[in-house]
N, C-alpha and C positions, 0 to 999 in steps of 0.2 A: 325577592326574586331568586331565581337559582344559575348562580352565576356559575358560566362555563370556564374552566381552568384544566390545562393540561397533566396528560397524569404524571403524577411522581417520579422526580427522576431518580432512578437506581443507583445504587451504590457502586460504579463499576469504576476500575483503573482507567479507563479509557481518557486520553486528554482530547478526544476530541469532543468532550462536552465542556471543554474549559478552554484550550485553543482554537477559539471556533471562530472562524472564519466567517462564516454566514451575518455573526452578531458586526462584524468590520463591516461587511457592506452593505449590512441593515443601516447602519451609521451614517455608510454615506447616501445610501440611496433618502435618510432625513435630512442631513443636510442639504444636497443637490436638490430636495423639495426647499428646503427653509430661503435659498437664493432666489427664490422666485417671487420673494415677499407674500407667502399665503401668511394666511393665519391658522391660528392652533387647530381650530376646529376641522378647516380643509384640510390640512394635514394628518391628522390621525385619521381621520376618513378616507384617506389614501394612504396611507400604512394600514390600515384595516384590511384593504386588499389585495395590498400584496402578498407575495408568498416566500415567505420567511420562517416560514415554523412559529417555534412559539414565541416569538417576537412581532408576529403577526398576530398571535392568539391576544396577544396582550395589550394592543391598540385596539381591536374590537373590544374588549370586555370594555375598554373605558370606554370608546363612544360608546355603545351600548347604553351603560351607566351614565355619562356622563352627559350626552343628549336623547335620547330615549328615554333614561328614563328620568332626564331632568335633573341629576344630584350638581350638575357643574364640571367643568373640566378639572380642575387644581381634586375639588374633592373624590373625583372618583379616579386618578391616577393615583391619589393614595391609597385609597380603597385596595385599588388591583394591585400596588407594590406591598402592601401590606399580605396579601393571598401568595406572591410569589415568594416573599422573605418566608413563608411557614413551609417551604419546600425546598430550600439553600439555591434559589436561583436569583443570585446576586445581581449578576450583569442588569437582569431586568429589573430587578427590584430599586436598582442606584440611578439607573436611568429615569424610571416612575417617576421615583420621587426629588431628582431635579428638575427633572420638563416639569412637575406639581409646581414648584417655588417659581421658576419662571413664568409660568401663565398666571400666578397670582399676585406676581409682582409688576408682571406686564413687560418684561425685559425683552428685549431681541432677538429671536429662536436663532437668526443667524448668524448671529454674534457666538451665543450659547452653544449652537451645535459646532462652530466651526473647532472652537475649543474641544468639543467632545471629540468631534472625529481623530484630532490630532493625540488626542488622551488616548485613544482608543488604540491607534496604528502602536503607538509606541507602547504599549502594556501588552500588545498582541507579540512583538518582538520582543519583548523581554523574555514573557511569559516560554516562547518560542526555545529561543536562546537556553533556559534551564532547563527545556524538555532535551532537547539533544544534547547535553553534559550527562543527565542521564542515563538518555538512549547510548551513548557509551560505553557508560558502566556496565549497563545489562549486557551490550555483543561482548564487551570482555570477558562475561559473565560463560556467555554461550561458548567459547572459543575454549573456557577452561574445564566447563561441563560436556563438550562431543571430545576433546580428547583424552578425558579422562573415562567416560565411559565406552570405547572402543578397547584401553589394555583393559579394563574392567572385564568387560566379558570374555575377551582372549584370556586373561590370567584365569578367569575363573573355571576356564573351562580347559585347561591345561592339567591345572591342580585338582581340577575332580579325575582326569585321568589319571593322571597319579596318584591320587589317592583309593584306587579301585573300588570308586563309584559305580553303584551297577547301573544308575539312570542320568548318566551326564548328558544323555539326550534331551531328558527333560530339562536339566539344570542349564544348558543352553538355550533351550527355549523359554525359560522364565527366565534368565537373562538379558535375553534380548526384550523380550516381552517389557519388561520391566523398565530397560532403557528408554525403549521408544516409547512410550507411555509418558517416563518423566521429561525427555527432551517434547514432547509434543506440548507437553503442558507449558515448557519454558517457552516455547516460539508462539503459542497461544497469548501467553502472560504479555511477550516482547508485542502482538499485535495491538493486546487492547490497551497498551500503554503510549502507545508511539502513534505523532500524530498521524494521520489518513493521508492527507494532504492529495486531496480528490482531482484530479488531473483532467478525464475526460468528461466532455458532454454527452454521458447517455440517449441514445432515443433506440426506438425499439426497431426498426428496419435493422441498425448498426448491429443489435447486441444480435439479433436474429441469425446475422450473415455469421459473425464469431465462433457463436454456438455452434455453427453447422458445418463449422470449420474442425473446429473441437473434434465434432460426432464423427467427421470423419477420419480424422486424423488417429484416431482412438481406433476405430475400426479396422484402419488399416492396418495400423501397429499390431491389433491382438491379430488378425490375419495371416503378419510375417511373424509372428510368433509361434503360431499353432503348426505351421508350415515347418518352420526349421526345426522345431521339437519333434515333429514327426520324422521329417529329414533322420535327424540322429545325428547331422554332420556339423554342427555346429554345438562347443561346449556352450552352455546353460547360463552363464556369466556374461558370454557374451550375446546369446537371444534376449535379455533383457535389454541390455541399451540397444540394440538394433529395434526391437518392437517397438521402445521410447522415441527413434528417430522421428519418423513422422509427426512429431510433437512439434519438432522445427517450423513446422507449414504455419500452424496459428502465434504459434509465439515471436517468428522473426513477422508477422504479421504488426502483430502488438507492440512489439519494437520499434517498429515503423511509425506506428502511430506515433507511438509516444516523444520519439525523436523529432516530428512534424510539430507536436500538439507547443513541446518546451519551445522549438525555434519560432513560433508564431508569439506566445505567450513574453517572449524577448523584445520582438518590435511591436507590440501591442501598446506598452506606454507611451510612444513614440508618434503611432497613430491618432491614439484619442487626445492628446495632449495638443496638435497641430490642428486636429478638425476643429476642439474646441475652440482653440484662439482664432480659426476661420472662421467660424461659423456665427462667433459671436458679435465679426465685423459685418461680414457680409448679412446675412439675416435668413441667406438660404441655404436649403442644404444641400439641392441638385450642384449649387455655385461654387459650394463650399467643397465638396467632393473631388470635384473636377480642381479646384484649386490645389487639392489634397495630396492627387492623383501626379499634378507636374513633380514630385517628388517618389523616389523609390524606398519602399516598405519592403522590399526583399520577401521573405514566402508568403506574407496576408495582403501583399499587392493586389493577386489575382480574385482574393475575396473582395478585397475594397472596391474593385471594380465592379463584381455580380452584385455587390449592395448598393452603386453608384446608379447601376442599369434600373434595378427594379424602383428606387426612388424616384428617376426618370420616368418611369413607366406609371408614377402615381399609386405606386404599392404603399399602403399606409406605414410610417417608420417604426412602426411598435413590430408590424410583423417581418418588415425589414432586418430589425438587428436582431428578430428571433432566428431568421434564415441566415442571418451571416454567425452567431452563436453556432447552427447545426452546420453548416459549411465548417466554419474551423474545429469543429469539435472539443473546444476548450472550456471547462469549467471557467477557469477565470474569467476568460472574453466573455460567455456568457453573462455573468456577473455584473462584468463592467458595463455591458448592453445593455443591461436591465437596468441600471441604474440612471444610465445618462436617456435611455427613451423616457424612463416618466418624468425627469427633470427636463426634456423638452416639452413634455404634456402639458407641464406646471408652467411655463414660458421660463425658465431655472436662467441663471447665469450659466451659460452653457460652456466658458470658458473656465470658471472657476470648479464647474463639474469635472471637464476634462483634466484637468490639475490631478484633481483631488482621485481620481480613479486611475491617473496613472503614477501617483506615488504609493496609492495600495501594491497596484503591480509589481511595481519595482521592488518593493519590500518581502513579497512573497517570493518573487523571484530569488534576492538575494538568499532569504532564509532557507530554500528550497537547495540551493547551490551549495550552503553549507553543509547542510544533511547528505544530500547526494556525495561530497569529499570523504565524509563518515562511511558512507554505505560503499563506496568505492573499495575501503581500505579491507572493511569487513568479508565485502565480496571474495578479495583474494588471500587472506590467511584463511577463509572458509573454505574453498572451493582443495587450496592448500592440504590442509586438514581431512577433507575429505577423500581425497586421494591415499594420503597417508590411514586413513582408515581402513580402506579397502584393501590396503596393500598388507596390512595386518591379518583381516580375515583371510585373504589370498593364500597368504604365509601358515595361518593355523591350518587350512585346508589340506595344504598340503603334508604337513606335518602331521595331522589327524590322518593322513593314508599311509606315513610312511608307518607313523606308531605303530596304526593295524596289521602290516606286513611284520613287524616286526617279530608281533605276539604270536604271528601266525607260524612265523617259520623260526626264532630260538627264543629259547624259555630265559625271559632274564627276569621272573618274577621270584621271590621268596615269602616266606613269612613275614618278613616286614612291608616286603614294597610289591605292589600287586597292579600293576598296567592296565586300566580296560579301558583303552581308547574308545573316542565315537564314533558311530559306524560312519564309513567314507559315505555309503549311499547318499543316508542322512545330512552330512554338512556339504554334499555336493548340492542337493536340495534345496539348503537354508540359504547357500550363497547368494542365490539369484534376488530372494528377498530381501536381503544383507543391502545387495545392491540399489534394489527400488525404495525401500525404505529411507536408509541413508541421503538418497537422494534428492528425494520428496522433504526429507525435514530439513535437509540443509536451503533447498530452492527456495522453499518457505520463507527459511530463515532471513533468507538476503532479500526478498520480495519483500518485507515486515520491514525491512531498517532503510529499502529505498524509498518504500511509498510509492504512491502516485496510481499509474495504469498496471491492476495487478494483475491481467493479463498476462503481462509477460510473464507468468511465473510456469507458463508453459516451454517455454525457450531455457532457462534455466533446468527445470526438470530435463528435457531431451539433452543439453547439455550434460550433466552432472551424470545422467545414467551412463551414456557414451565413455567418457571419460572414464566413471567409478571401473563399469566391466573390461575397456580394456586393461585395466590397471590392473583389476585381481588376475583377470587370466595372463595377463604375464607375468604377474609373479609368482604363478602355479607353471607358466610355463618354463619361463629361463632358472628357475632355480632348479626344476624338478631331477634333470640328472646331479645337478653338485650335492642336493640334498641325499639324496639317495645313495651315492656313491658315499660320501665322508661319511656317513649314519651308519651306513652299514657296514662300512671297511674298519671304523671305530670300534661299533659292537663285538666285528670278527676277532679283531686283533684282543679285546678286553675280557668277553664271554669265557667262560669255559666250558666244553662241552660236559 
């Protein structure tokens, strides 16, 4: 027969094919089946249906095989873990082939799985834990590569003027060219290394309204842009972060969210951990609710209660905790919904599920908490940094116009040493790019090390532009008479005519 297997997984850095989360509550959504005392065969026939990626792939190919087409359970989980070992998908292939030895030994699936899950949480933590010692190293990594390559192109393009270069226009522009290029590559690299750690519950109404928040926010931007450039009254430095403001609108949007999504995802172990133990006395769930409900769950209050209504209302609970999932907009809650509705499907121990999906919680939580102390720190020597960049291009800018008057009005060139500044036009030009560029890889940057809803990485952008151009222009502005004045009073007194 030509057994279905999912294709090859890629050679990428990425750890979220190895910190995966999905594979945690695939675990437990087995075990919260295995409390319900089914037997094997009921149960991979409901793993078959779930939807779990290729953990889902992987319990179909064995029913398939294994009742279809008759080879036996024990033998056609080998079968399928032996197809996934020749691809390095471990996770699946360790699990195969111990659910094999248990079905052939006739052991306890709930015995067996409660063991795994608890394997599972704590290798998912460890595993966690190393990624972020590393995620570390790398922002260190960034912190020493943006402020190295900011004197980088200032020096480099000093010294081509001084060394009477006739294309230091060019040499500046492959400069920078060249910078931004390798810093993109590193904040690429820092994305597909660093876990995801997927935050919101997508559905498409949501992503729709976003988008069109985006489109206009965008629109509006190049609008006051096109506007004050025509203007004339407004220097160039600073029409970039003003266009960028309007950015504000969607991303303190996504801020929002995301500030909502973590304070939900906080009392969420708290919730299912209390319905479970009610639920599990009582027998109902309308009862159990209401029971729920005489206590305060702080911001997922108000959902517990649209989920309490509609189960009153004899809304079937599958599509229940799908609507209370798209209500909180939480990846996790969602997760945890899915797993405790089919474990009610299955008649599960519904107390022992609540447990067990709110020490997942918890554990994400914490992990999440620790990464975000990292990306906190990150944020502010970056943002730091960033400023101090801008203020160097600021500074060469200015320096680049004084050089040019210089050359223009006393000859301090010889045979040896020959001035050809770049043209002021030209670096007044390059600034405004200076600005957006910089700001866009640094937003990036800290969006990649916080994870979660990347969304916000719009709110950073209008941030960072903001800041970067008032930065340059006042350092082209409050310097420009001391610059000018000491430069020039220096040359008078040293020059000879």
């Amino acid at each position: 027969m030509s057994l279905k297997l999912p294709k090859l997984t890629q050679l990428t850095l990425s750890t979220g094919e190895h910190t995966d989360e999905k594979f945690v509550y695939f675990m437990a959504f087995l075990y919260g089946i295995s409390t319900g005392e089914v037997n094997a065969v009921d149960m991979i026939k409901t793993a078959a249906k779930s939807n779990y990626g290729k953990f889902t792939q992987s319990f179909l190919d064995t029913f398939q095989l294994g009742v279809g087409w008759a080879y036996g359970l024990s033998t056609a989980l080998e079968m399928v873990a032996k197809k996934y070992e020749a691809i390095n998908e471990d996770q699946i292939k360790q699990l195969l082939g111990k659910f094999a030895q248990v079905v052939r030994l006739g052991d306890d699936l709930n015995v067996f799985l409660k063991g795994e899950i608890r394997s599972t949480i704590l290798n998912y933590g460890i595993f966690y834990e190393r990624k972020l010692e590393n995620m570390k190293l790398f922002l260190e990594m960034f912190y020493t590569l943006m402020s190295t390559a900011a004197f980088m192109v200032s020096a480099n393009s000093i010294m081509t003027m001084l060394m009477g270069a006739n294309d230091s226009e060019e040499i500046l522009l492959y400069s920078m060219f060249g910078v931004t290029v390798s810093m993109g590559t590193f904040v690429f690299l820092m994305y597909k290394m660093f876990p995801r750690d997927k935050l919101g519950y997508a559905t498409a109404d949501k992503d729709l309204q976003f988008r069109l928040r985006v489109y206009m926010s965008v629109g509006m931007g190049a609008a006051i842009g096109v506007v004050l450039f025509a203007s004339g009254s407004v220097p160039p430095e600073l029409i970039v972060g003003l266009a960028c403001a309007p950015l504000l609108y969607p991303g303190m949007m996504a801020r929002k969210m995301e500030f909502k999504i973590k304070q939900l995802n906080e009392v969420y172990p708290e919730f299912m951990r209390h319905f479970g133990d009610i639920y599990a006395t009582v027998g109902s769930m309308g009862q159990a609710l209401d029971a729920v409900l005489r206590s305060d769950f702080g911001p997922i209050q108000k959902h517990i209660i649209a989920f309490k209504n509609r189960i009153k209302n004899r809304i079937d609970h599958p599509l229940g905790f799908e609507l209370l999932s798209r209500d909180t907009e939480s990846e996790i809650i969602s997760n945890g919904n899915q797993v405790m509705s089919t474990a009610l499907d299955k008649g599960a121990d519904v107390n022992e599920t609540g447990n067990t999906i709110a020490d997942i919680t918890i554990k994400f939580n914490e992990l999440r908490a620790k990464r975000a102390q990292t990306a906190k720190t990150f944020e502010t020597i970056t943002i730091i940094l960033h400023l101090l960049t801008l203020s160097v291009f600021g500074l060469m800018n200015k320096l680049t116009g004084i050089f040019h008057d210089l050359i223009n009005t006393v000859d301090i060139s010889n045979s040896t040493f020959q001035l050809t500044p770049i043209d002021p036009e030209f670096m007044n030009a390059m600034l405004p790019f200076m600005v957006i560029l910089t700001s866009v890889l640094s937003a990036i940057a800290i969006k990649v090390a916080q994870g979660g809803l990347y969304k916000t990485v719009f709110y950073n952008i209008a941030i960072l532009a903001l800041l970067g151009s008032v930065v340059s222009f006042g350092m082209n502005f409050f310097l420009s008479d001391f610059l000018e004045s000491h430069v020039l009073d220096f040359v008078d007194t040293q020059v000879v005519p």
